[in-house]
Kinemage of the C-alpha trace (Angstrom):
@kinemage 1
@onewidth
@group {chain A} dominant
@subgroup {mainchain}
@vectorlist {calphas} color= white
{ca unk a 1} P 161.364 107.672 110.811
{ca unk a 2} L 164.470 108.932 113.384
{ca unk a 3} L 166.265 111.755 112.867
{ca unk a 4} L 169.274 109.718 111.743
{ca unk a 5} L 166.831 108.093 108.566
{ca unk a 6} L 165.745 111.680 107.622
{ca unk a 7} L 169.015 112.659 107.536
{ca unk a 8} L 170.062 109.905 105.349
{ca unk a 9} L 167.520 109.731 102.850
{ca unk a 10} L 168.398 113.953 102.274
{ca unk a 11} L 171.750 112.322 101.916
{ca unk a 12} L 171.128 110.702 98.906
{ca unk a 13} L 169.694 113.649 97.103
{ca unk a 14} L 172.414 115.960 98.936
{ca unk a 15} L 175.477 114.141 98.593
{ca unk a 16} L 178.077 116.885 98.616
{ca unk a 17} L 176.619 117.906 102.391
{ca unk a 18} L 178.072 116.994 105.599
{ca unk a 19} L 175.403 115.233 107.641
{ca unk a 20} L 175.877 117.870 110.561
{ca unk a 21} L 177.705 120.805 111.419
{ca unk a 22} L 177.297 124.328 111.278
{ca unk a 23} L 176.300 124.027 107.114
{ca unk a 24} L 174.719 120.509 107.377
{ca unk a 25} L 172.190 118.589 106.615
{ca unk a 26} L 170.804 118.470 109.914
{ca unk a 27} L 171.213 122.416 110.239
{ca unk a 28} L 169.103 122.168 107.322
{ca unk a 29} L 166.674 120.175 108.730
{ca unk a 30} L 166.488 122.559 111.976
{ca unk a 31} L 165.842 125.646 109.974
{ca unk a 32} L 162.582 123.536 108.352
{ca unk a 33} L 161.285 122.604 111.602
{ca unk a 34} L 161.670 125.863 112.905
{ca unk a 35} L 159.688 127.392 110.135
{ca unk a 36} L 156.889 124.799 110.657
{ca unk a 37} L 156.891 125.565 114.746
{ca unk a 38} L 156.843 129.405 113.780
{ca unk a 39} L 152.860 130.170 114.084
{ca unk a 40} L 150.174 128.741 116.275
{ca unk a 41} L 148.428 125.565 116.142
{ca unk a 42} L 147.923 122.122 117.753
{ca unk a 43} L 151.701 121.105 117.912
{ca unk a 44} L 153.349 124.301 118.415
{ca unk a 45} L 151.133 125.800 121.191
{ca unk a 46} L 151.979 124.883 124.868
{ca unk a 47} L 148.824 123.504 126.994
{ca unk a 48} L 149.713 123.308 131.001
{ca unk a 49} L 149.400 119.278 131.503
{ca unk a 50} L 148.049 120.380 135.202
{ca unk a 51} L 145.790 121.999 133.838
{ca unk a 52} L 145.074 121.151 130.478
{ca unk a 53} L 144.753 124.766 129.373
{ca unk a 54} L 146.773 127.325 128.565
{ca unk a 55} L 149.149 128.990 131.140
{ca unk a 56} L 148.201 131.881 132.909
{ca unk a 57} L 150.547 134.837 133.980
{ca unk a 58} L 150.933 136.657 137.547
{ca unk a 59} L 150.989 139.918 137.174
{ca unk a 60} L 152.177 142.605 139.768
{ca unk a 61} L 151.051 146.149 139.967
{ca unk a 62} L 152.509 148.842 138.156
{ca unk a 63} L 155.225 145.825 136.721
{ca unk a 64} L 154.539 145.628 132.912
{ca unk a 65} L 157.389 143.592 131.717
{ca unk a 66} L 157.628 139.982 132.452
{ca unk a 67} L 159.864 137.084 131.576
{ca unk a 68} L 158.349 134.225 130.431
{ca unk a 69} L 159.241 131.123 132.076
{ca unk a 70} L 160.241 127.782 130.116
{ca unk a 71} L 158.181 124.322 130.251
{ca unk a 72} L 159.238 120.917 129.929
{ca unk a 73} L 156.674 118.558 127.325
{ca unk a 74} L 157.318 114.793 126.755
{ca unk a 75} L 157.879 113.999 123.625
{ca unk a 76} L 157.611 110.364 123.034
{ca unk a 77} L 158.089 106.990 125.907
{ca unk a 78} L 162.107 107.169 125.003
{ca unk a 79} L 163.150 110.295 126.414
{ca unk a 80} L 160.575 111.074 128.453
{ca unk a 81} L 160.283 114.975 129.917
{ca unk a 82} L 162.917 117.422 128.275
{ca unk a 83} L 162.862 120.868 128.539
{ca unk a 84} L 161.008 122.796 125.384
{ca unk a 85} L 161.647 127.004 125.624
{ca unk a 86} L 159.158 128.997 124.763
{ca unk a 87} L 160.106 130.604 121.639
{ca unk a 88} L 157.332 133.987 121.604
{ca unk a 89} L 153.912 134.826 122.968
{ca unk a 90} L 150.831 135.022 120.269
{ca unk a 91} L 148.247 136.463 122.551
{ca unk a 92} L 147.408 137.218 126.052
{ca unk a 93} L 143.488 137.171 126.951
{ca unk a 94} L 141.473 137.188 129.472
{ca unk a 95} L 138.010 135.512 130.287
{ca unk a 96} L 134.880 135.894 132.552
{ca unk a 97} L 136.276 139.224 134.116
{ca unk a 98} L 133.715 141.957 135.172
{ca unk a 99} L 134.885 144.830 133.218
{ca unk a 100} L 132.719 147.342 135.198
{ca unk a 101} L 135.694 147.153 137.593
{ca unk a 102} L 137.779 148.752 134.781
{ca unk a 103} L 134.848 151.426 134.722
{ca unk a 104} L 134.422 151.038 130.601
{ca unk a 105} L 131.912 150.241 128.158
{ca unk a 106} L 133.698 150.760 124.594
{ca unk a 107} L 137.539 148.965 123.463
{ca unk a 108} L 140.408 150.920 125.113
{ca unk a 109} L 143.806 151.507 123.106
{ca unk a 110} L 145.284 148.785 125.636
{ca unk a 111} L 142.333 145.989 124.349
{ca unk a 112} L 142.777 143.833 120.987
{ca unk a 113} L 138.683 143.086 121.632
{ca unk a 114} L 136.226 142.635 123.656
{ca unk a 115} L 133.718 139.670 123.960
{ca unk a 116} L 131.101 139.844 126.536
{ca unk a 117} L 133.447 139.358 129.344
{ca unk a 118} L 136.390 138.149 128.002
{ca unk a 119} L 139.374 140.120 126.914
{ca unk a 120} L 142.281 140.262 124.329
{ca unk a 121} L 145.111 142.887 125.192
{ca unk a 122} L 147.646 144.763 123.685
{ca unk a 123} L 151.138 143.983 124.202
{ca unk a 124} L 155.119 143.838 123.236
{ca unk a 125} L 155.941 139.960 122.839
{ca unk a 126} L 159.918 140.010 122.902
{ca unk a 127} L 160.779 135.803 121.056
{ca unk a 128} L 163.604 134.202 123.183
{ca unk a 129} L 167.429 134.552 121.785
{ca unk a 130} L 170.028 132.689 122.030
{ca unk a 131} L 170.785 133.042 125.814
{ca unk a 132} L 167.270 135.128 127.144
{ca unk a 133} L 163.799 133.813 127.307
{ca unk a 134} L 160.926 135.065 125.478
{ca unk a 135} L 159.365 138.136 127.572
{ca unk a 136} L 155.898 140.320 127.168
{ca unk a 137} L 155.485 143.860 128.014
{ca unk a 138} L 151.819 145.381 128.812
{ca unk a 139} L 150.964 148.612 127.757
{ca unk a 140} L 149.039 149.314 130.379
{ca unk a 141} L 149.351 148.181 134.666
{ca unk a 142} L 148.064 145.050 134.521
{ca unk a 143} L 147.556 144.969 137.895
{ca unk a 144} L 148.125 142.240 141.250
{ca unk a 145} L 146.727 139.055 139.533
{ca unk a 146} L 147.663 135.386 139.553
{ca unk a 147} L 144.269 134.045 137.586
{ca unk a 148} L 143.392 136.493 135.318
{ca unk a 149} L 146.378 136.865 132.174
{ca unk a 150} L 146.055 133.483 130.190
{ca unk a 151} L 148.769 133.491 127.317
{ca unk a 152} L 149.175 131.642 124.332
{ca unk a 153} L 152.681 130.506 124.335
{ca unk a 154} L 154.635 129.362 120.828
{ca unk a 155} L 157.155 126.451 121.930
{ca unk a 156} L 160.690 126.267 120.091
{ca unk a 157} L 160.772 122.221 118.536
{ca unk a 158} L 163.997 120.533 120.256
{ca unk a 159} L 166.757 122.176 118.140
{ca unk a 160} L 168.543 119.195 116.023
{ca unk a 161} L 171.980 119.546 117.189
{ca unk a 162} L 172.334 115.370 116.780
{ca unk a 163} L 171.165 113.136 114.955
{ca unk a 164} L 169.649 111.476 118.098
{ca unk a 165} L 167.490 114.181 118.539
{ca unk a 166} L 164.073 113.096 117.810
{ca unk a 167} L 161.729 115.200 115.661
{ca unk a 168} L 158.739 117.417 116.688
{ca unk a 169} L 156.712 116.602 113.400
{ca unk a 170} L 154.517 113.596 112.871
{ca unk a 171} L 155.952 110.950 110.421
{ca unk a 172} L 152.930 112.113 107.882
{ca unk a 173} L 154.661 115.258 108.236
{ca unk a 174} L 157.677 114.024 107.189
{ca unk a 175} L 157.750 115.013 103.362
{ca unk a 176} L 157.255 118.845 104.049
{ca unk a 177} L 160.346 118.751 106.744
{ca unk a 178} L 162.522 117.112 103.874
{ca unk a 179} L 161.492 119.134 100.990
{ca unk a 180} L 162.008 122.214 103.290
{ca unk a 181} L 165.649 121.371 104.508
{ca unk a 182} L 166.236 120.339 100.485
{ca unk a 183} L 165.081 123.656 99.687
{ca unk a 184} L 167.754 125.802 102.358
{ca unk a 185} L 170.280 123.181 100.738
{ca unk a 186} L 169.283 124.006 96.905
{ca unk a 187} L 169.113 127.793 98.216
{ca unk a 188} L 172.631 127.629 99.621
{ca unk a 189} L 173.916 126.016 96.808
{ca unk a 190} L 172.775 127.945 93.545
{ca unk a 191} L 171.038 131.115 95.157
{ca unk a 192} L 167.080 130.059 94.682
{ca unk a 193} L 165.275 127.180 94.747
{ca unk a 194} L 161.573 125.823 93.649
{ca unk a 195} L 161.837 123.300 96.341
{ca unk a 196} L 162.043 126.005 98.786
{ca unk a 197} L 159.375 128.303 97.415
{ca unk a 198} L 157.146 125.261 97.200
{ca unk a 199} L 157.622 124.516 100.669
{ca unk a 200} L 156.647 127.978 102.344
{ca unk a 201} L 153.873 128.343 99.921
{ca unk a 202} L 152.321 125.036 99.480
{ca unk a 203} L 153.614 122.623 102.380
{ca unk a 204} L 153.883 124.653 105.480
{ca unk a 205} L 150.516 126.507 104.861
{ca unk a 206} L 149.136 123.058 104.505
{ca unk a 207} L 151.156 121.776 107.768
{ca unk a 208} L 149.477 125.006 109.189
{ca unk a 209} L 145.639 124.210 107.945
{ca unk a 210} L 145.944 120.639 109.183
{ca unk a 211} L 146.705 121.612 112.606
{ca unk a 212} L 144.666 124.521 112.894
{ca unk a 213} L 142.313 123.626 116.177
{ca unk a 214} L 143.633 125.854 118.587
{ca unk a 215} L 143.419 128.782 116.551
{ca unk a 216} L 139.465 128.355 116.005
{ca unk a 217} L 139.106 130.298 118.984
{ca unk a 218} L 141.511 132.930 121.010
{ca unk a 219} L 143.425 134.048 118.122
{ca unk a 220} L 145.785 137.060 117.974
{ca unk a 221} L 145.294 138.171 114.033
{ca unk a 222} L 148.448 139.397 113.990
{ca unk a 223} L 151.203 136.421 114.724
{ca unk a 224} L 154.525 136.666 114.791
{ca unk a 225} L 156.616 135.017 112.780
{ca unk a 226} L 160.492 133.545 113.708
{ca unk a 227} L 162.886 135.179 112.083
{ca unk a 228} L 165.657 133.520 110.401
């Protein structure tokens, strides 16, 4: 369905709320797509289309803090490239380095884990705000590189600021964005809602489990999640 239907059929069972605005419908609707696009998996991690991977990050020496830059996805034949931001970084790893160069055999405090050759590393993921992109500090020089940082960046859905927006969730998908902005709207109204707790406890972790491929392998066990 469009935006517009979605918004209409929450209508019906939200009659007494504006279909956008500040405290809308559609506001509503944001917030649960948000929350959906909040941890990593198959629709919410960004894969380079040149490259069919994930992004890698060049590094400078003794420069730890970096801004990261945004991407643009398409979304569907209608509107074609748009720009996405990227909303926070999960994890930044590295693979088939010789770590003799770093002179160590045991995990450093600057290393999440070590595999054979490949690397996960510590560092400060900063999400985007309203007017700054996302940025990651290293705790440690990374060093003059332009192959060897890979990152696992967590886009922000288009933000539904019209109707005419289109959605970031498959139709199937659908439901759990509905009963999610129902539940902000119940929660605004009387103070709690089952909706809502049903949502974050039953649909999004099952939203989460269906599109769980990319975190079979490379995953930070710590991810960050968007605050609200």
């Amino acid at each position: 369905m469009s935006t517009a239907t979605v918004v209409s059929e929450i209508k019906l069972k939200a009659p007494n709320w504006s279909r956008d605005g500040a405290r809308s419908i559609l506001a509503m609707m944001n917030r649960a797509q948000n929350y959906l696009f909040s941890r990593a998996h198959e629709l919410s991690v960004y894969i380079d289309p040149l490259t069919g991977d994930f992004p890698l990050l060049a590094t400078t020496a003794t420069q730890y803090d970096y801004e990261i830059p945004n991407v643009s996805m398409t979304i569907d034949d209608d509107t074609g490239a748009v720009p996405i931001r990227i909303h926070h970084v999960d994890q930044v790893f590295s693979e088939g380095i010789r770590l003799s160069d770093y002179g160590i055999s045991t995990i450093k405090p600057y290393m999440v884990s070590i595999d054979g050759n490949n690397v996960k590393w510590r560092f400060a993921s900063r999400p985007a705000l309203e007017n700054k992109k996302c940025r990651v500090s290293f705790q440690f020089d990374p060093g003059t590189h332009t192959d060897r940082y890979f990152y696992k960046a967590i886009i922000e859905p288009l933000q539904l600021t019209s109707d005419a927006i289109p959605l970031m969730v498959q139709q199937d998908d659908e439901e759990a964005l509905i009963e999610g902005a129902l539940g902000w709207i119940e929660y605004f109204d009387y103070g709690r809602s089952d909706r809502l707790d049903r949502f974050k406890k039953e649909m999004a972790p099952a939203f989460f489990n269906k599109y769980k491929g990319l975190e079979s392998t490379r995953v930070n066990n710590a991810t960050p999640r968007r605050k609200f």
